[in-house]
C-alpha positions as CSV (number, residue, x, y, z in Angstrom):
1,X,13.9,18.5,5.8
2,X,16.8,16.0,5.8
3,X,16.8,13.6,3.0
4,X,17.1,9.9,4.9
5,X,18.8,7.4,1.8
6,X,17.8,3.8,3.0
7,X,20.5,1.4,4.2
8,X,19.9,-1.2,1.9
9,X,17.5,0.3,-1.1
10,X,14.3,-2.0,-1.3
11,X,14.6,-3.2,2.4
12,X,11.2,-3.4,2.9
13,X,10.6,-6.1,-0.3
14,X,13.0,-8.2,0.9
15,X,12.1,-11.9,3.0
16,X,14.4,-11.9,5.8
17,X,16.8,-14.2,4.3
18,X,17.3,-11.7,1.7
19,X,17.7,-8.7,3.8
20,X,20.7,-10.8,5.4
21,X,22.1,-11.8,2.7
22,X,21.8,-8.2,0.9
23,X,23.7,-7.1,4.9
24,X,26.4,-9.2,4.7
25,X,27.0,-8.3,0.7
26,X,27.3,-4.2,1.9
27,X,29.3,-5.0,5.3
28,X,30.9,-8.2,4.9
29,X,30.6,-11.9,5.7
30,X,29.6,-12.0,9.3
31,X,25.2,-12.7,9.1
32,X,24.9,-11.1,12.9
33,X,27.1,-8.2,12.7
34,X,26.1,-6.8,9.3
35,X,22.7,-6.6,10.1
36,X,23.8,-4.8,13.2
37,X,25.6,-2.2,11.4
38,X,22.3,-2.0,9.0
39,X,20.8,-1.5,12.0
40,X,23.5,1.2,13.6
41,X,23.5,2.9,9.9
42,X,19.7,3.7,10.3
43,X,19.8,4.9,13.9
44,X,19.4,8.4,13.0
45,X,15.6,7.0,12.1
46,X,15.1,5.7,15.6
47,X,12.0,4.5,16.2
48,X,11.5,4.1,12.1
49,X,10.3,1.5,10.1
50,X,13.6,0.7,8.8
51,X,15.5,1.1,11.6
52,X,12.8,-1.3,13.6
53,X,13.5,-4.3,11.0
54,X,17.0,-4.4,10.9
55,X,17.2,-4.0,14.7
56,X,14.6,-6.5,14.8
57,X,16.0,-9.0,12.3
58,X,19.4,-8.6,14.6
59,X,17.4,-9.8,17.7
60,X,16.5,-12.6,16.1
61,X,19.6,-13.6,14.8
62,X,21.5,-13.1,18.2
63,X,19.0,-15.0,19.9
64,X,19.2,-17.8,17.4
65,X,23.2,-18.0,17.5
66,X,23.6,-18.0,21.5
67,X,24.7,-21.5,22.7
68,X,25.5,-22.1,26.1
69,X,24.0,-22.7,29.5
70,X,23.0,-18.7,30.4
């Protein structure tokens, strides 16, 4: 049985604004794409719990940043 270490260790205590701020402190200043690399680190969990929040909590951030007419 593989031994899956967490992206961020404690993911699932943190408020969202947490988790983002605990993303950008492992991968750097960018909100959107260090969640998305949390999110790409956990991919071998597809489907998992972890993997669901980050990829979630990257949704939700893209969808929040778009500006523009499409």
């Amino acid at each position: 049985m593989t031994d899956i270490t967490p992206v961020i260790v404690g993911w699932e205590l943190l408020t969202e604004d947490e988790a983002v701020d605990a993303a950008i402190d492992e991968f750097g200043k960018d909100s959107t794409t260090s969640v998305a690399y949390c999110a790409l680190t956990s991919y071998g969990q597809l489907g998992g719990a972890e993997y669901r929040f980050w990829f979630d909590l990257f949704l939700k951030l893209k969808k929040s940043s778009h500006v523009g007419w499409a």
